[in-house]
Backbone as a printed PyTorch tensor [residue, N CA C, xyz], in Angstrom:
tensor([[[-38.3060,  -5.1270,   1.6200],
         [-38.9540,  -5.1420,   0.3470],
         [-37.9000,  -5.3630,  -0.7210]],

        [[-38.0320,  -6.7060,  -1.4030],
         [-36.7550,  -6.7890,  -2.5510],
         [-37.8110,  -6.2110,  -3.2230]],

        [[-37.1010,  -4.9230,  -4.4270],
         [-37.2520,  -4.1960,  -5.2520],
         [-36.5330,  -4.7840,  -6.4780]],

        [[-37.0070,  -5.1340,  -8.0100],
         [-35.9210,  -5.4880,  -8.8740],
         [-35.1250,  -4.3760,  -8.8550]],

        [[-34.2520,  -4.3670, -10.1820],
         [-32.5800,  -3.7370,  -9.9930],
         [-33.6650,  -2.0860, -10.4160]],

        [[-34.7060,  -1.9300, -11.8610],
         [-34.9650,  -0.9020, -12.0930],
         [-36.2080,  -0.5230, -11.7100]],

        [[-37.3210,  -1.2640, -10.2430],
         [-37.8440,  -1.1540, -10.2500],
         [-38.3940,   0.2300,  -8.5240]],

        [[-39.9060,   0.4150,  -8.3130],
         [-39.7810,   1.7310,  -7.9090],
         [-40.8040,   1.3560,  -7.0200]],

        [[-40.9270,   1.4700,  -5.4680],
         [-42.5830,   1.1230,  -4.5710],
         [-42.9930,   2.8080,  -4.6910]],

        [[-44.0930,   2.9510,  -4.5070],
         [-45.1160,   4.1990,  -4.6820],
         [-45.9480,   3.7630,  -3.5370]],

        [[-46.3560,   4.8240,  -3.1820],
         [-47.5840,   5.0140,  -1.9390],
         [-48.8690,   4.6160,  -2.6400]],

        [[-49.6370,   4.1900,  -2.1680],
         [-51.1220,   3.8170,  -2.9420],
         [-51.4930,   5.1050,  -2.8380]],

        [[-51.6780,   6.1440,  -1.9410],
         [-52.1440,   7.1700,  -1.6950],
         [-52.0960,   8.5210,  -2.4120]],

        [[-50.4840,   8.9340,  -2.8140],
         [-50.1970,   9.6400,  -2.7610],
         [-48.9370,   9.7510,  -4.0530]],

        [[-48.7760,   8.4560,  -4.4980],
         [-47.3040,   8.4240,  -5.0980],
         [-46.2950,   8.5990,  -4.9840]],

        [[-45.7430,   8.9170,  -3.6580],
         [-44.6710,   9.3140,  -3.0400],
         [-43.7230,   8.4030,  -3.6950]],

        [[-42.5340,   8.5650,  -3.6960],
         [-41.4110,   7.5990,  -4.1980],
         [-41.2470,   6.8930,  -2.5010]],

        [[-41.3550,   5.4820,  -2.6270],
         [-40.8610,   5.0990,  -1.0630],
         [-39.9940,   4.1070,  -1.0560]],

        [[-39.4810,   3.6050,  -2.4370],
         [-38.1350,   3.0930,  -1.8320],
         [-37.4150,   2.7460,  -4.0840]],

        [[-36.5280,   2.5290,  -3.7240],
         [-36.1570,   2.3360,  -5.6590],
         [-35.0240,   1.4690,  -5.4510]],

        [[-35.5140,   0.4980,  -6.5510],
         [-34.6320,  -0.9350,  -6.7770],
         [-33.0760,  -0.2470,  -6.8500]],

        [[-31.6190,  -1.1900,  -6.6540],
         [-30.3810,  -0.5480,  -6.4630],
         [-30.0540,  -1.6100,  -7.3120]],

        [[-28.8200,  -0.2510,  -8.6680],
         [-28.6560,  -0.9990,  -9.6950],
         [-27.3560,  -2.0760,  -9.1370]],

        [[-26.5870,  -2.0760,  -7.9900],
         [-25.2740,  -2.3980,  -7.5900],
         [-26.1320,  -3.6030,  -6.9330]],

        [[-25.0620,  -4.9710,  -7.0820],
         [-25.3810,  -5.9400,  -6.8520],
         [-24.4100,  -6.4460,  -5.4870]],

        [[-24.2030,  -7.5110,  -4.7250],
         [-22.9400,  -7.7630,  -3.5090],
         [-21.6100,  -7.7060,  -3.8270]],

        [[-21.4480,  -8.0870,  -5.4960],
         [-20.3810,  -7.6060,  -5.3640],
         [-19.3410,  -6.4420,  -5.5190]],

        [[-20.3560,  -5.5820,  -6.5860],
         [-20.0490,  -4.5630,  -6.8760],
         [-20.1100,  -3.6160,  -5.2350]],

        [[-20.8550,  -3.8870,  -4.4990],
         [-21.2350,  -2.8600,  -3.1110],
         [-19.7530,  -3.3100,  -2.4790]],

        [[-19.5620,  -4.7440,  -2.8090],
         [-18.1920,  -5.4650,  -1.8490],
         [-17.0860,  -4.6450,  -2.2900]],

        [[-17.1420,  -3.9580,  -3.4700],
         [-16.2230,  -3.7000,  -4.0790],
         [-15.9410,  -2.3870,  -3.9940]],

        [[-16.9910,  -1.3480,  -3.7050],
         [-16.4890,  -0.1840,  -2.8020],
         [-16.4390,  -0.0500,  -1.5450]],

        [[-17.0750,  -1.6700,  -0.9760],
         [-16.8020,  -1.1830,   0.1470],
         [-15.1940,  -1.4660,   1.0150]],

        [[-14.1260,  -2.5850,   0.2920],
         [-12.9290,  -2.4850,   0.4340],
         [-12.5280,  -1.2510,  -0.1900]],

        [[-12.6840,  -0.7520,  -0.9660],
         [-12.2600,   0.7280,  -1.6020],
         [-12.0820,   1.5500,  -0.8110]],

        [[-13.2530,   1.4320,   0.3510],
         [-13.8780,   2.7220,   1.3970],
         [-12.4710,   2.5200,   2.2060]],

        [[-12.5380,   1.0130,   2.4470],
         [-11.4730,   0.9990,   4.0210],
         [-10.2650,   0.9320,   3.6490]],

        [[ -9.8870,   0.9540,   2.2280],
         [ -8.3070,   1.2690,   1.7340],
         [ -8.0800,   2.7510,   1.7500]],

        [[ -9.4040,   3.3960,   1.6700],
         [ -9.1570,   4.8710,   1.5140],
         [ -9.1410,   5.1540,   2.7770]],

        [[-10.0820,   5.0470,   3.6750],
         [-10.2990,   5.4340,   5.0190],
         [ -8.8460,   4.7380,   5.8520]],

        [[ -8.1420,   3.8440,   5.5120],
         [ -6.3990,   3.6400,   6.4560],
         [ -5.4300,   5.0900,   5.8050]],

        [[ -5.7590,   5.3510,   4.4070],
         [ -4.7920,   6.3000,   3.9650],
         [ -5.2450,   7.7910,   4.5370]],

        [[ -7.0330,   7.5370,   4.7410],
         [ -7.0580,   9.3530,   5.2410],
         [ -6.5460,   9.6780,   6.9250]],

        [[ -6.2300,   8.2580,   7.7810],
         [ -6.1760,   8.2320,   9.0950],
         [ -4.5960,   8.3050,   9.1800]],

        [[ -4.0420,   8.2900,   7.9470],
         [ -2.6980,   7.7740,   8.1930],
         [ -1.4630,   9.0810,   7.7310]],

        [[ -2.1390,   9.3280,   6.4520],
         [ -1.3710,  10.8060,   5.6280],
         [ -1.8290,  12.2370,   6.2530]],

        [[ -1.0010,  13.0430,   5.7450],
         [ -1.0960,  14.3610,   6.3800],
         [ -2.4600,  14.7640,   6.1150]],

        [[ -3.2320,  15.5450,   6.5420],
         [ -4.6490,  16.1490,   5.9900],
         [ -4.1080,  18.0060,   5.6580]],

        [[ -3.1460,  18.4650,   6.8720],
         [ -3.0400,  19.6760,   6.0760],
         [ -1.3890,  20.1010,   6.7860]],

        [[ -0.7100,  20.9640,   5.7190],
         [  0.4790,  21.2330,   6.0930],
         [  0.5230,  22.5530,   6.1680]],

        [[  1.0500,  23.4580,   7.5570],
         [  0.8670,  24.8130,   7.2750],
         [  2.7430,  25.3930,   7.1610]],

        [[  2.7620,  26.3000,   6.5580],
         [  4.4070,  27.1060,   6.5190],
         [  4.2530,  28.3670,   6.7100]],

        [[  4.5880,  28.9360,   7.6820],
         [  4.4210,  30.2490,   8.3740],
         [  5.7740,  30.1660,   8.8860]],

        [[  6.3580,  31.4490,   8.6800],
         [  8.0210,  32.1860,   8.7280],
         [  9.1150,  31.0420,   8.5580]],

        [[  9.0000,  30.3390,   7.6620],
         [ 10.2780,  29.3630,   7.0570],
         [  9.7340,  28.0870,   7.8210]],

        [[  8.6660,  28.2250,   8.8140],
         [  8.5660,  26.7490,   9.9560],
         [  7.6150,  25.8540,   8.7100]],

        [[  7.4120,  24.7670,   9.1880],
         [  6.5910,  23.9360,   8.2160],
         [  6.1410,  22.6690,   9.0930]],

        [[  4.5230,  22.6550,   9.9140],
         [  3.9480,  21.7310,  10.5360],
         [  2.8520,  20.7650,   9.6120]],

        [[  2.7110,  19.6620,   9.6980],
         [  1.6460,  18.9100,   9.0400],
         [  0.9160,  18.0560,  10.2880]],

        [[  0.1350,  17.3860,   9.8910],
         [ -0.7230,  16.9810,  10.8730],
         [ -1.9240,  16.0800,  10.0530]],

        [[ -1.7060,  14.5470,  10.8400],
         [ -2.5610,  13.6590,  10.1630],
         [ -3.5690,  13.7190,  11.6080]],

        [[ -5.0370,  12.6050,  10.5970],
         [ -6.1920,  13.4350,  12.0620],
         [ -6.1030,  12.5640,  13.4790]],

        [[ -5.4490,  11.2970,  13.4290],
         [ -5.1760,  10.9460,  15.0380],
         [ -4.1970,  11.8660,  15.4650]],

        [[ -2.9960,  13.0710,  15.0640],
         [ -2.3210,  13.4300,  15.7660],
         [ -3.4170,  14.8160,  15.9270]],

        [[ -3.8400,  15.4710,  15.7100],
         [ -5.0480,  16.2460,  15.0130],
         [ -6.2260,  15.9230,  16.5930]],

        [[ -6.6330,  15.1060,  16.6040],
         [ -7.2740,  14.3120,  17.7480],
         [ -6.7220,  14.4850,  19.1540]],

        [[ -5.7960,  14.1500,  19.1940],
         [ -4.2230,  14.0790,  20.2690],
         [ -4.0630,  15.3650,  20.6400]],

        [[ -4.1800,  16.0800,  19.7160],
         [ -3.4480,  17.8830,  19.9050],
         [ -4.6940,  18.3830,  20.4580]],

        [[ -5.9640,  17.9770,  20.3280],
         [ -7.4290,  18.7040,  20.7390],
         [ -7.2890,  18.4650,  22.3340]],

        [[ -7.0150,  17.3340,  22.5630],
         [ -7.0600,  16.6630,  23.8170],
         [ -6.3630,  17.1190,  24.8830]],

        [[ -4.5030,  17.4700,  24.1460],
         [ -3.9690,  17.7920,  25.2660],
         [ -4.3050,  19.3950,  25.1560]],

        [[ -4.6940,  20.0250,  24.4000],
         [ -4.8480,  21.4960,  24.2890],
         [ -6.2400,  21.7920,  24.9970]],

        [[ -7.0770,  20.5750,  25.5110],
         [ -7.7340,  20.8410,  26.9500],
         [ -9.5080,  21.0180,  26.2710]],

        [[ -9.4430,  20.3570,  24.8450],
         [-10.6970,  20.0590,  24.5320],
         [-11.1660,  18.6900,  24.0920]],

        [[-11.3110,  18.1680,  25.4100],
         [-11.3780,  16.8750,  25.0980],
         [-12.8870,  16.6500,  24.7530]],

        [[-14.1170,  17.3260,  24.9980],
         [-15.0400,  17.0360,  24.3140],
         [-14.7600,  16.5830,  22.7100]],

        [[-13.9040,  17.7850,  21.7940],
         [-13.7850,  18.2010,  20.4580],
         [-13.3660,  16.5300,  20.3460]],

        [[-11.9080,  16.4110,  21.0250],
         [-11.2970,  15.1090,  20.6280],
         [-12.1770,  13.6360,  20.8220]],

        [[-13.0320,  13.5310,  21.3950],
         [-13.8690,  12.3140,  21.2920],
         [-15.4420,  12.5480,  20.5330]],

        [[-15.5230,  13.7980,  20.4180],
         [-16.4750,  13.6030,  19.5830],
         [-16.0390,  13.2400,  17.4500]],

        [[-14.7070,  13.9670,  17.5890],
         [-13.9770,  13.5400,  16.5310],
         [-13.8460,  11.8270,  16.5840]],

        [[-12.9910,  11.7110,  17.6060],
         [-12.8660,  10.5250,  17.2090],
         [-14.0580,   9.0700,  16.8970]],

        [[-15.3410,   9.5350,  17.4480],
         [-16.2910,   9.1280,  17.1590],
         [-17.0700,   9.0400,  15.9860]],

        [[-16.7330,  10.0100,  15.6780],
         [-17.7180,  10.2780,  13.9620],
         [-16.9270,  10.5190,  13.1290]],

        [[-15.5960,  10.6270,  12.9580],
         [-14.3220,  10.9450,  11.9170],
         [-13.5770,   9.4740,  11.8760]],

        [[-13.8350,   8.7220,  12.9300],
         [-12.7680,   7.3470,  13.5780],
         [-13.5590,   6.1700,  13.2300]],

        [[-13.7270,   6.1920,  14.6000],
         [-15.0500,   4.8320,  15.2430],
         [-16.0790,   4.5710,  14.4100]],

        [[-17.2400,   5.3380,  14.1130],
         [-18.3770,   5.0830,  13.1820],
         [-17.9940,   4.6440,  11.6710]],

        [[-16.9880,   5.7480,  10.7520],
         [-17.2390,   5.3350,   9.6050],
         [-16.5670,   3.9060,   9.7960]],

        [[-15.3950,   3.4520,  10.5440],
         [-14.7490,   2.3640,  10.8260],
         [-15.7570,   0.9820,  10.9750]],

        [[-16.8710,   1.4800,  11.8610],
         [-17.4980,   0.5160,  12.3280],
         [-18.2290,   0.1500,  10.8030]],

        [[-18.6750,   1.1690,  10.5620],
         [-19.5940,   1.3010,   9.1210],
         [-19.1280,   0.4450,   7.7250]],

        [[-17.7320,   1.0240,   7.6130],
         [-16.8520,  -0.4310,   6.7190],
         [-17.1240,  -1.4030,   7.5950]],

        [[-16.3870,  -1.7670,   8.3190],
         [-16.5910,  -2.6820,   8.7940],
         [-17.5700,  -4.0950,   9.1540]],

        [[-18.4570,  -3.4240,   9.1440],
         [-19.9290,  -4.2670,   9.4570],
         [-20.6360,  -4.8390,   8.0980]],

        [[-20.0010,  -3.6690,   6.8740],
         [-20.6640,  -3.6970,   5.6550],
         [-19.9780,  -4.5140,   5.2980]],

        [[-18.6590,  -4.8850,   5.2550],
         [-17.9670,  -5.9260,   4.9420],
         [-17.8890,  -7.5900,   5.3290]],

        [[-18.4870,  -7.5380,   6.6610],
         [-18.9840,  -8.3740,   6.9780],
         [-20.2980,  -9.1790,   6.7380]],

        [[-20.9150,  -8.4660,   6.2530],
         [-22.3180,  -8.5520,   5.7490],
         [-22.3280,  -8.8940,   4.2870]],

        [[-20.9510,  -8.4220,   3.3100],
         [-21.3330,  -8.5660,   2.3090],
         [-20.0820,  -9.5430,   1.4700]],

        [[-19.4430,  -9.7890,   2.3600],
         [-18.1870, -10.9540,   2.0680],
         [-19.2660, -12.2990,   1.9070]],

        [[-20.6410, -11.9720,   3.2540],
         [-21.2340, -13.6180,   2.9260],
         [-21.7020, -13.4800,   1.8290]],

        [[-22.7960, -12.4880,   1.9160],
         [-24.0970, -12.3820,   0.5740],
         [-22.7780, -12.4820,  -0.9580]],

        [[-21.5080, -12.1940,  -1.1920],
         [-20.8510, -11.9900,  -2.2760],
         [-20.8100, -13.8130,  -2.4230]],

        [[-20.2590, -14.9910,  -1.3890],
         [-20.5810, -16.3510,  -1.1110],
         [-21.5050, -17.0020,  -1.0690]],

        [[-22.6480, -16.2040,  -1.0830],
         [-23.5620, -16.6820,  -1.6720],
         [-24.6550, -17.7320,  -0.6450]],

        [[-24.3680, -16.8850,   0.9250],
         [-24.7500, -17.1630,   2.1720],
         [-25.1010, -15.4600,   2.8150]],

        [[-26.3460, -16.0820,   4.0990],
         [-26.2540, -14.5240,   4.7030],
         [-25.6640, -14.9430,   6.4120]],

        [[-25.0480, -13.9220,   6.5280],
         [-24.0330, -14.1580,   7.7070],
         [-25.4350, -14.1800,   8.8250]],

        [[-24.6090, -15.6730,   9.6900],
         [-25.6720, -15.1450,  11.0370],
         [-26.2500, -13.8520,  11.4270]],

        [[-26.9180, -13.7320,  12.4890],
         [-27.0060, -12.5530,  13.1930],
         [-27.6780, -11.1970,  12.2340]],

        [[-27.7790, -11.2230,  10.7820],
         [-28.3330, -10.1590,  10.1630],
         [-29.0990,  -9.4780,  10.7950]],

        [[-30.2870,  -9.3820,  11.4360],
         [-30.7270,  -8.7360,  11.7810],
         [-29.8210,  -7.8570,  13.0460]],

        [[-28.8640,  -8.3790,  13.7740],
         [-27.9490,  -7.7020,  14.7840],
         [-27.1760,  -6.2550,  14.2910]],

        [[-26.9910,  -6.8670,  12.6370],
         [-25.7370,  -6.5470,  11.9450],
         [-26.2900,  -5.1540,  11.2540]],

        [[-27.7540,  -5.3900,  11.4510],
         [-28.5220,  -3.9360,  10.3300],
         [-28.6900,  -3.2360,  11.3020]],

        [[-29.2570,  -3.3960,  12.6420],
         [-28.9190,  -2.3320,  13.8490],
         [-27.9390,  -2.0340,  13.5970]],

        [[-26.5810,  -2.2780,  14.4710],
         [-25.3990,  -1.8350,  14.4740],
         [-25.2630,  -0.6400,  12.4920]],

        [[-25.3010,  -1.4030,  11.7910],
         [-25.2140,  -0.1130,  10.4510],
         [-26.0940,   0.8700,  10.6280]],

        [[-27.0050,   0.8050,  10.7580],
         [-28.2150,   1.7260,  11.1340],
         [-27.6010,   2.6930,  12.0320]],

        [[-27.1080,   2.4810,  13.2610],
         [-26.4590,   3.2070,  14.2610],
         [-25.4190,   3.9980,  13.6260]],

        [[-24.4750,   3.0220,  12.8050],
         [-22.9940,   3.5800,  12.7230],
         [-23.6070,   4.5900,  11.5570]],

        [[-24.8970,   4.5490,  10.6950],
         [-24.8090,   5.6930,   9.8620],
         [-24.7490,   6.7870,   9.8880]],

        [[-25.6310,   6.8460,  11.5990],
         [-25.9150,   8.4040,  12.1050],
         [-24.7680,   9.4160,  12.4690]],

        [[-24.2100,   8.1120,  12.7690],
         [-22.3940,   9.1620,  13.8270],
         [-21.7500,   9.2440,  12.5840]],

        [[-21.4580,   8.7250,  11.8130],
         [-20.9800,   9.0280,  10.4390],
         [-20.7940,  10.2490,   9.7910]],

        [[-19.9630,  11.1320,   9.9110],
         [-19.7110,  12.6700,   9.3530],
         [-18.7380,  12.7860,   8.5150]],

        [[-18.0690,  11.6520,   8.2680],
         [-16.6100,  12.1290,   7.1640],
         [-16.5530,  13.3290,   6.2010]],

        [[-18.0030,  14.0090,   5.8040],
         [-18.1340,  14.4510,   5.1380],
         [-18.2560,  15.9400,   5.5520]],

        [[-18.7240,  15.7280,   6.7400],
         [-18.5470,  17.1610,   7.4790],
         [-17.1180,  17.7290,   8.4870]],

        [[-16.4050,  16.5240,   8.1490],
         [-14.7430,  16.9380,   8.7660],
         [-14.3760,  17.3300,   7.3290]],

        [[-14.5530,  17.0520,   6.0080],
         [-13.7260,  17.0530,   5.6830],
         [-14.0240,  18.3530,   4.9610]],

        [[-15.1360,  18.6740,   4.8910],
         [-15.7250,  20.4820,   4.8520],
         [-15.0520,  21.4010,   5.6570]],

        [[-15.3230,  20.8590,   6.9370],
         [-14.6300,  21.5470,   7.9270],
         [-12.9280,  22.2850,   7.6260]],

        [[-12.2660,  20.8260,   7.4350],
         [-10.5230,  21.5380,   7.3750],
         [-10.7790,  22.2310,   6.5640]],

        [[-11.6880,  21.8180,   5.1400],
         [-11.5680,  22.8870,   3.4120],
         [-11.4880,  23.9400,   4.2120]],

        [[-12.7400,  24.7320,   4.8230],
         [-13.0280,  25.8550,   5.9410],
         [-11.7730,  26.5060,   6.2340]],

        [[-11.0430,  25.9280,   6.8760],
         [ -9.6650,  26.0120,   7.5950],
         [ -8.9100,  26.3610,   6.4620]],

        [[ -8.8910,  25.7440,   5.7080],
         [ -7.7240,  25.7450,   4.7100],
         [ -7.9500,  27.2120,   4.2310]],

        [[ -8.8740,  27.5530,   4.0670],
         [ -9.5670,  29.0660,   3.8070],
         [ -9.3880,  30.0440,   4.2530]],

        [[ -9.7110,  29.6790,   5.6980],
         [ -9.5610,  31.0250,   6.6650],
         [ -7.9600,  31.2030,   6.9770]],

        [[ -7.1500,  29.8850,   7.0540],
         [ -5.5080,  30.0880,   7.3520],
         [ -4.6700,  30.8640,   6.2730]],

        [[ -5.4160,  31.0210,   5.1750],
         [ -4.7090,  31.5540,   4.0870],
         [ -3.8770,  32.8190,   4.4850]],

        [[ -4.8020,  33.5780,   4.7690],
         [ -4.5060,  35.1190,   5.2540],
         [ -3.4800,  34.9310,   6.0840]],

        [[ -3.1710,  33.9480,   6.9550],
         [ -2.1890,  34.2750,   7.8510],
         [ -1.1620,  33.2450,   8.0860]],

        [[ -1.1360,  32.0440,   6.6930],
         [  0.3210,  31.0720,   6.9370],
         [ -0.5720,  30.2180,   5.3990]],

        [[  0.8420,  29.8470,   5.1440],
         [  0.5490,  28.9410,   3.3670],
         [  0.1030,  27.8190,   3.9290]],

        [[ -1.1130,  27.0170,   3.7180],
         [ -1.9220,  26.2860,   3.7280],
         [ -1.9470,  25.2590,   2.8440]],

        [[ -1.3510,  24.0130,   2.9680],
         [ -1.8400,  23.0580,   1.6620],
         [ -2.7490,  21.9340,   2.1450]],

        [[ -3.7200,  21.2720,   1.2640],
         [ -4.7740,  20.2800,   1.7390],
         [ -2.9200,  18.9610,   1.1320]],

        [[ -3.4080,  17.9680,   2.5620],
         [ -2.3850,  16.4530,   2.3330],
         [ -3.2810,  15.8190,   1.8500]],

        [[ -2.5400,  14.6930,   1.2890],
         [ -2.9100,  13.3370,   0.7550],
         [ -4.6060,  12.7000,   1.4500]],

        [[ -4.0430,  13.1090,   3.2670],
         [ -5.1260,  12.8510,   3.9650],
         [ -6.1940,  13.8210,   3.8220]],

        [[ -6.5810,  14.6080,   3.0770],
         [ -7.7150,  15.4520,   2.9040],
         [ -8.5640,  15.1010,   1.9630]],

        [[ -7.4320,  14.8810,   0.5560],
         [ -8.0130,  14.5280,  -0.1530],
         [ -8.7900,  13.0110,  -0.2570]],

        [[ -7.8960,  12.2270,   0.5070],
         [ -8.7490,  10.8640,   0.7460],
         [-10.1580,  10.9620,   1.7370]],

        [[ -9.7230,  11.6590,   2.5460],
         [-11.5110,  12.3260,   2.8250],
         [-12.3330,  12.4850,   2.4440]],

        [[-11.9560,  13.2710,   1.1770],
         [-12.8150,  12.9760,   0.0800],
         [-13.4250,  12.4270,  -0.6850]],

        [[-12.5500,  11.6100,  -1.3260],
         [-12.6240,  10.5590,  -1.5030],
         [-13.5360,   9.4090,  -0.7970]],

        [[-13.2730,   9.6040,  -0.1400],
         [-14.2000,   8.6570,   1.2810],
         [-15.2360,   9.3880,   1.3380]],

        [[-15.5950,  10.4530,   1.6840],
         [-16.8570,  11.0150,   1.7710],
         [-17.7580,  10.3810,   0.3970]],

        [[-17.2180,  10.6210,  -0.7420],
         [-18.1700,   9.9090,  -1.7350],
         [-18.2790,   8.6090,  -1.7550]],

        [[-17.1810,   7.9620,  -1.2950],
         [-17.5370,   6.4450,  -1.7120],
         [-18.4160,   6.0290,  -0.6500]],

        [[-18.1750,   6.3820,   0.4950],
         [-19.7040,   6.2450,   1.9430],
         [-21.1500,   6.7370,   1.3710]],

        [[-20.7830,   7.8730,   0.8200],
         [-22.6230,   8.3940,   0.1960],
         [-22.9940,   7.3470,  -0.8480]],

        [[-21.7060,   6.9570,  -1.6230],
         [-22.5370,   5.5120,  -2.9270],
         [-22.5960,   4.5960,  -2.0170]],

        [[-22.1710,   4.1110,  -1.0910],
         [-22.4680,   2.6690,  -0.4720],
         [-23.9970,   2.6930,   0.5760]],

        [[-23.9540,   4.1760,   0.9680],
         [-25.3690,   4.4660,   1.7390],
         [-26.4660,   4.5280,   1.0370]],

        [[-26.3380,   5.1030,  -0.2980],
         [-27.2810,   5.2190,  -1.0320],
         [-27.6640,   3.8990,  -1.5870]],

        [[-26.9910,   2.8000,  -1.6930],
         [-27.2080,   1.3140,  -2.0010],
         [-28.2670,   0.5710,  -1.0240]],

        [[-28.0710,   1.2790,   0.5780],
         [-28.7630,   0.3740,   1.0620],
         [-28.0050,  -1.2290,   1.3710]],

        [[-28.8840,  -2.0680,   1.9880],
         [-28.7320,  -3.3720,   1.6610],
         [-29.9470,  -3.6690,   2.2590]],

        [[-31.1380,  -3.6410,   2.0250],
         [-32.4740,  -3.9510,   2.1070],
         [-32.6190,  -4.8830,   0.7760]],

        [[-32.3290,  -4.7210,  -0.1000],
         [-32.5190,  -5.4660,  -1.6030],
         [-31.6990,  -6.2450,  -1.4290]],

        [[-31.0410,  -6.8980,  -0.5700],
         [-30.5210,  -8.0840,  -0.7820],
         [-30.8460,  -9.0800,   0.4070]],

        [[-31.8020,  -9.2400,   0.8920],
         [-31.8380, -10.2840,   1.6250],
         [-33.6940, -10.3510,   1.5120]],

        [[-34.0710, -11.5030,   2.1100],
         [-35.7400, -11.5850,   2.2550],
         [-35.7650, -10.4130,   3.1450]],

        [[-37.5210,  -9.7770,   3.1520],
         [-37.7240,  -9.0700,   3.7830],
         [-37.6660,  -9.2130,   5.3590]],

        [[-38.5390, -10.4090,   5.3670],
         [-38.2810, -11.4450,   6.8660],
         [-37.0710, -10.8610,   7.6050]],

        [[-35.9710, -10.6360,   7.1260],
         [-34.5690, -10.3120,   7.5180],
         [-34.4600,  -9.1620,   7.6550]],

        [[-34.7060,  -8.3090,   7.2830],
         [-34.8820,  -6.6610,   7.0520],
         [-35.2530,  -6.3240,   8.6620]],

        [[-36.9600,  -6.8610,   9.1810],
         [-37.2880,  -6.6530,  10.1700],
         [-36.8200,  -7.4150,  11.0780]],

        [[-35.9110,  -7.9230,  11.1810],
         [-35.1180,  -9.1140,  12.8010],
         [-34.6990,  -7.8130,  13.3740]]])
């Protein structure tokens, strides 16, 4: 259903709100969505938290974070991390970027309908937002017992957590025929 930019579908029935025009256009969406994956290399890459307990001082970015779950004999923890902290939001840039490099050219990339499955999928595994609750958590409870600082990589978590909720909340249903929506 293309919706204009301020416009609103309603239920005949009931008035329900069932879907609302998105004021962000391809390129502006293009434009957080390189944002997302400049932020998302810096949250995979910088420390997320540094602890200092009796003069020692460990940090830990989340593939080593991942690594340490694994060999410490929880490898469920470590692939379900790496799935929904890694892989998904990855796939999630990823796909969105692909999708919206054409529509920004002013073409729609083959395969669209392939391409809205696959996002559809990668939205669900998608948690950045609940790892990055999680360490806050941590950062909390470690207080009491070693100095705790949130890294660079925490805060880009953050960071990332919002810029994924504005790019989800965009949708990309309003930019293509409907025809395309349902492939």
């Amino acid at each position: 259903m293309n919706l204009p930019r301020s416009g609103i579908a309603r239920c005949s029935r009931c008035e329900a709100v069932l879907a609302r025009g998105h004021r962000l256009g391809p390129e502006a969406l293009l434009a957080l969505t390189l944002a997302a994956l400049v932020v998302f290399i810096i949250a995979n890459s910088a420390e997320l938290i540094t602890l200092r307990l009796r003069g020692g001082e460990v940090s830990t970015t989340l593939p080593m974070a991942i690594v340490a779950a694994w060999q410490d004999g929880a490898p469920l923890v470590a692939i379900l991390a790496t799935l929904t902290a890694v892989l998904a939001p990855l796939a999630f840039i990823l796909l969105r970027l692909r999708v919206l490099l054409g529509l920004a050219q002013g073409r729609q990339p083959a395969s669209m309908g392939f391409y809205l499955r696959l996002l559809h999928q990668s939205e669900r595994w998608n948690t950045v937002a609940v790892l990055g609750v999680g360490a806050l958590l941590s950062l909390v409870r470690l207080a009491d017992m070693a100095q705790a600082s949130a890294g660079p990589g925490l805060i880009a978590l953050g960071v990332l957590a919002v810029l994924l909720a504005a790019i989800e909340s965009a949708g990309l249903g309003h930019l293509w025929p409907e025809q395309e929506v349902r492939a």
